[in-house]
C-alpha positions as a printed NumPy array, in Angstrom:
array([[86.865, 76.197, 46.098],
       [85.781, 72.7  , 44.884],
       [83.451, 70.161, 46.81 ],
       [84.672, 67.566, 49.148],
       [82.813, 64.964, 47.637],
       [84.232, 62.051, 49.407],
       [81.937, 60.379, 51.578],
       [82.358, 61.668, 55.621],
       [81.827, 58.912, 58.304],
       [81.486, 58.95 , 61.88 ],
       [83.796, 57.948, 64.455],
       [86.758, 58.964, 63.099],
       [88.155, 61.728, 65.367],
       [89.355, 61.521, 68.935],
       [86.564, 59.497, 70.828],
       [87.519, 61.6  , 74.11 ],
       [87.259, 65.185, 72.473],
       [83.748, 63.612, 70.821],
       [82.407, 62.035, 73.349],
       [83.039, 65.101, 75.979],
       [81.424, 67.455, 72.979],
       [78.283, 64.833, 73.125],
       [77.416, 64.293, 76.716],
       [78.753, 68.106, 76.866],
       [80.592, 66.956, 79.744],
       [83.535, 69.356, 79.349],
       [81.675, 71.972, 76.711],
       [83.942, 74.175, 75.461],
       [84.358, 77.652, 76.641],
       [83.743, 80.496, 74.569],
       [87.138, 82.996, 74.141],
       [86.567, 86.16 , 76.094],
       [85.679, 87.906, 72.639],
       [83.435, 85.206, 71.487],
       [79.856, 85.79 , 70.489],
       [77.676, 85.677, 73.374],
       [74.817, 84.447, 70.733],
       [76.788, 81.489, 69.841],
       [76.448, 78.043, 71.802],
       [77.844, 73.965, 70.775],
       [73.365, 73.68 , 69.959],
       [73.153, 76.839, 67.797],
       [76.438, 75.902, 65.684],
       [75.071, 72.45 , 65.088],
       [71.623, 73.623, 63.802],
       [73.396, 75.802, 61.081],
       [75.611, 72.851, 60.31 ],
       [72.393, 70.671, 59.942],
       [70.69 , 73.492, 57.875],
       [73.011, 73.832, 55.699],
       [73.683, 70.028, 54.594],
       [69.49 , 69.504, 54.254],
       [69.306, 72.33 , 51.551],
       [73.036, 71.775, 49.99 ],
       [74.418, 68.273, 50.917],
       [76.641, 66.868, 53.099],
       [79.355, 67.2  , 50.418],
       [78.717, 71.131, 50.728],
       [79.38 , 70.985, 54.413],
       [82.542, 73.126, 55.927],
       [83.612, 74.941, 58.849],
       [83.682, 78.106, 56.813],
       [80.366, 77.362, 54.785],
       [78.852, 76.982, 58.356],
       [80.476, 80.095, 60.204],
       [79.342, 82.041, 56.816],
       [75.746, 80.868, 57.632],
       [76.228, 81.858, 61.155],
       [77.694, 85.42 , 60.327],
       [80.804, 84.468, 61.803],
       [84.508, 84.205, 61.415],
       [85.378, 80.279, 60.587],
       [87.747, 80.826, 63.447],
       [85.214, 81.767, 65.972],
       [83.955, 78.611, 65.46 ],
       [86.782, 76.411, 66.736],
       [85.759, 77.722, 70.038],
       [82.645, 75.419, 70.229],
       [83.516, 72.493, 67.779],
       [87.087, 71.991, 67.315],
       [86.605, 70.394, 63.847],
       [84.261, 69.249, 61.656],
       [84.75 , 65.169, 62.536],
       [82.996, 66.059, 65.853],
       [80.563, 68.424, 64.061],
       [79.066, 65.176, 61.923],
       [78.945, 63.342, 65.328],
       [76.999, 66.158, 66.653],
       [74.736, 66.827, 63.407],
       [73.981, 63.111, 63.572],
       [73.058, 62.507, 67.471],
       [70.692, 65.524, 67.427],
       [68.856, 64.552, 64.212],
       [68.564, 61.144, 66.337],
       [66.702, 62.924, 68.736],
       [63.899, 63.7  , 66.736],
       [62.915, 60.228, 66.751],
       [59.591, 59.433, 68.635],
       [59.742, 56.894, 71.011],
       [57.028, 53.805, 70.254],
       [54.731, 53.012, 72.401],
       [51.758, 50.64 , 72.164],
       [51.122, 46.71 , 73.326],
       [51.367, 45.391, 69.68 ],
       [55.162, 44.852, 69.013],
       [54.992, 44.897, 65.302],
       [52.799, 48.159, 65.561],
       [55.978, 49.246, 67.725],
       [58.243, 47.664, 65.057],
       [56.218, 48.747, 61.627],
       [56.685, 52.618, 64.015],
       [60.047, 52.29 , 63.959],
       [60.668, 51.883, 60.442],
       [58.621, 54.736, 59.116],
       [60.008, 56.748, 61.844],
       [63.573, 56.071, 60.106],
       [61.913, 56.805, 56.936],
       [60.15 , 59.928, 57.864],
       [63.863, 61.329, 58.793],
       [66.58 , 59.909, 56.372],
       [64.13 , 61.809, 53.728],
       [64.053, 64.936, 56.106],
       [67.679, 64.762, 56.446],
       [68.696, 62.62 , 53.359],
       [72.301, 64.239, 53.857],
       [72.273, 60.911, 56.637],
       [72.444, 58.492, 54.552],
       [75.919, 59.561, 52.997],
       [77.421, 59.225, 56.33 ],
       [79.495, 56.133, 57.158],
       [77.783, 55.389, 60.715],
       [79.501, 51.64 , 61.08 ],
       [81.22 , 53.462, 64.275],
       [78.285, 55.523, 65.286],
       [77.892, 58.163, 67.318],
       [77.295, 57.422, 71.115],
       [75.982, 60.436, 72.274],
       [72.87 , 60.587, 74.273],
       [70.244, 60.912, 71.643],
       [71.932, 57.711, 69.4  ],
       [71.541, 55.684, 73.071],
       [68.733, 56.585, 73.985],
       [67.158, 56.002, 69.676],
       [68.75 , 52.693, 70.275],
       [67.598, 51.678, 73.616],
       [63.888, 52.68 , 72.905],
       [63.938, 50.949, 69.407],
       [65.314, 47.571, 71.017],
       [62.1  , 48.075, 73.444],
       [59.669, 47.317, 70.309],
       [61.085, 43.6  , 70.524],
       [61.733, 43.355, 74.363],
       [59.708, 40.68 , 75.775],
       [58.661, 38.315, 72.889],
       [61.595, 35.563, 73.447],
       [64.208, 36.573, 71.297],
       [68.171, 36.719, 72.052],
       [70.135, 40.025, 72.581],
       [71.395, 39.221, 69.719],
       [68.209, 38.6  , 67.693],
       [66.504, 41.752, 69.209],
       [69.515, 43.985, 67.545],
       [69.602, 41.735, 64.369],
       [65.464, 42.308, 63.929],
       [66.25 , 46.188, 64.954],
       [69.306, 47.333, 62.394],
       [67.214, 44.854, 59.886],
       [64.079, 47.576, 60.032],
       [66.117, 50.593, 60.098],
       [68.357, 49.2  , 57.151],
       [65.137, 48.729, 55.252],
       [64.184, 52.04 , 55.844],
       [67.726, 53.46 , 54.528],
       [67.844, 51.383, 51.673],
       [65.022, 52.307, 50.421],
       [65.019, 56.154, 51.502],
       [68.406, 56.326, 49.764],
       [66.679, 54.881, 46.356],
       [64.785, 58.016, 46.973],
       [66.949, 60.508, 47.11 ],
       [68.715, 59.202, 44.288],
       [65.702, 59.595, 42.087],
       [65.331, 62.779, 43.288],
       [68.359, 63.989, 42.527],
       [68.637, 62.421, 39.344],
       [65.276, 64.272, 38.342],
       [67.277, 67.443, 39.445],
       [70.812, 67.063, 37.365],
       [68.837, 65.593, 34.312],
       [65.587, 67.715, 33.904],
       [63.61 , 64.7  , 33.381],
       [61.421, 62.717, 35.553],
       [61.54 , 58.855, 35.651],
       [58.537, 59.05 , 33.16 ],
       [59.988, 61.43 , 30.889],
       [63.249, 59.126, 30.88 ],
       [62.139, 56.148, 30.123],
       [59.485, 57.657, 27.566],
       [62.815, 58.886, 25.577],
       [65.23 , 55.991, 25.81 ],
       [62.712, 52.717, 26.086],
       [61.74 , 53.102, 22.211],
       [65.624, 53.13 , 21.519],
       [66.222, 50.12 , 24.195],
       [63.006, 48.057, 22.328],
       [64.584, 48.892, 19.071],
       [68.453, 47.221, 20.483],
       [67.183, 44.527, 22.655],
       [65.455, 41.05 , 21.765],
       [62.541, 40.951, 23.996],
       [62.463, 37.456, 23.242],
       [66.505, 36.712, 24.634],
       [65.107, 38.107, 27.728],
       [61.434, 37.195, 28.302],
       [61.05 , 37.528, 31.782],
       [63.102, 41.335, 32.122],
       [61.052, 42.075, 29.167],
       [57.499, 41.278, 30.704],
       [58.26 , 42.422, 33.962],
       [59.957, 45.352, 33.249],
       [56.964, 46.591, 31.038],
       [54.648, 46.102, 33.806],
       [56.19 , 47.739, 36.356],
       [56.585, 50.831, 34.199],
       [53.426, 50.951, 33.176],
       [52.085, 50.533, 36.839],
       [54.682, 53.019, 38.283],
       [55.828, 54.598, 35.861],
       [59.109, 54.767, 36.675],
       [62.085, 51.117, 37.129],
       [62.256, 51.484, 40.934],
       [59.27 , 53.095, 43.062],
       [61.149, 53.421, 46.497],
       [57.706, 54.109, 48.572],
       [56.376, 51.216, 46.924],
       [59.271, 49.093, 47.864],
       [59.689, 50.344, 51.515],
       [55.87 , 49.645, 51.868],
       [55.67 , 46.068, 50.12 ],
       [59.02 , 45.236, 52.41 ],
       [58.523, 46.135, 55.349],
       [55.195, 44.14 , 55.42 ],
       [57.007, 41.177, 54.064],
       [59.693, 41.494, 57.013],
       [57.637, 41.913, 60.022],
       [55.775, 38.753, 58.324],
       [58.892, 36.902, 58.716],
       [59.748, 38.232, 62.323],
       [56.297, 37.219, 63.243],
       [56.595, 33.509, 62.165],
       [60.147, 34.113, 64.5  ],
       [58.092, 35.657, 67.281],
       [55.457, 32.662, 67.045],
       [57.544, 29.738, 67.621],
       [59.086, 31.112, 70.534],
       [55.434, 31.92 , 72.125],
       [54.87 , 28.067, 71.233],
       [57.92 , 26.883, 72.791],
       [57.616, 28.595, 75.634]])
């Protein structure tokens, strides 16, 4: 049976069905023969178990009622597809966010971002999930509400305060997806970054003018030899986040001086 390899996103089943399924207003009830073992939580966890070892490409009804010991079937009793599973999968992976705390808000902010970080690469299967119409279950809300509190009370908009939030967490899965790509790419090819470049940058030097390209030349050499690899993505997450709570903060201090 091949792969689904097209990209699943949230939001795309019947928000009523969903949303009842999230806020488990009107939780399903199991058949008279269902398994007495088997809840809405306990499918989920499966469903999240089995996309952090194989991928949310690998994710199915059956593949997750074969995980469970289970008939796919029996599983239509609790989730009546997998649309509302991702919703599910995605609002209680949400919920293992910490909340931030603290007086400083770009301690709270600079907590927020590694938070994100810390669970797109726990759960990199997240990142391949179209979230433009996210889930809004209880742990999403509540993820969102507590991350808008790092910025409440320094002067900013409603609108800035989201802006400054979705521009931390988008750092974090930018760079957590650069990752995972590495990762994998280490995984299908055999070869590290190192190894790569050790093999094909002789053959690039031999087909490229350094001098046509003097700046992608220099550059690139240093990088490699101080990473040893094109794209560090801890590096990157590190060195930009700094740089964008630096600009929030000259944001933050002209509205103190305004005031």
């Amino acid at each position: 049976m091949a792969k689904d390899t097209s990209h699943p996103r949230s939001g795309t089943v019947d928000p009523v069905r969903s949303l009842a399924l999230l806020w488990r207003g009107q939780e399903r009830r199991p058949a008279r023969n269902a398994r007495h073992d088997l809840s809405v939580d306990r499918v989920v966890r499966a469903a999240i178990e089995v996309a952090d070892v194989d991928g949310i490409e690998s994710l199915s009804m059956r593949r997750v009622a074969e995980a469970l010991g289970v008939g796919t079937m029996t599983l239509y009793t609790y989730v009546p597809g997998k649309g509302e599973l991702i919703d599910l999968m995605l609002d209680t992976t949400y919920g293992e966010i910490p909340r931030p705390t603290g007086a400083d808000w770009r301690a709270r902010l600079e907590r927020v971002a590694r938070d994100n970080w810390a669970l797109f690469r726990r759960h990199p299967w997240m990142l391949y999930v179209g979230v433009s119409r996210p889930p809004l279950g209880p742990n999403a809300i509540a993820k969102y509400e507590h991350e808008l509190g790092a910025v409440a009370g320094l002067g900013l908009s409603e609108i800035e305060m989201d802006t400054v939030v979705n521009l931390v967490v988008g750092h974090a899965e930018t760079t957590a997806r650069r990752a995972v790509e590495a990762e994998l790419a280490e995984r299908d090819t055999g070869m590290t970054d190192d190894q790569w470049w050790q093999a094909h940058g002789p053959l690039l030097s031999s087909l490229m003018d350094a001098t046509a390209f003097p700046l992608a030349a220099a550059v690139g050499e240093a990088v490699g030899a101080a990473q040893g690899q094109a794209y560090d993505a801890t590096h990157n997450f590190e060195f930009g986040l700094q740089r964008i709570l630096d600009g929030i903060a000259v944001m933050v201090t002209a509205r103190t001086t305004a005031g």
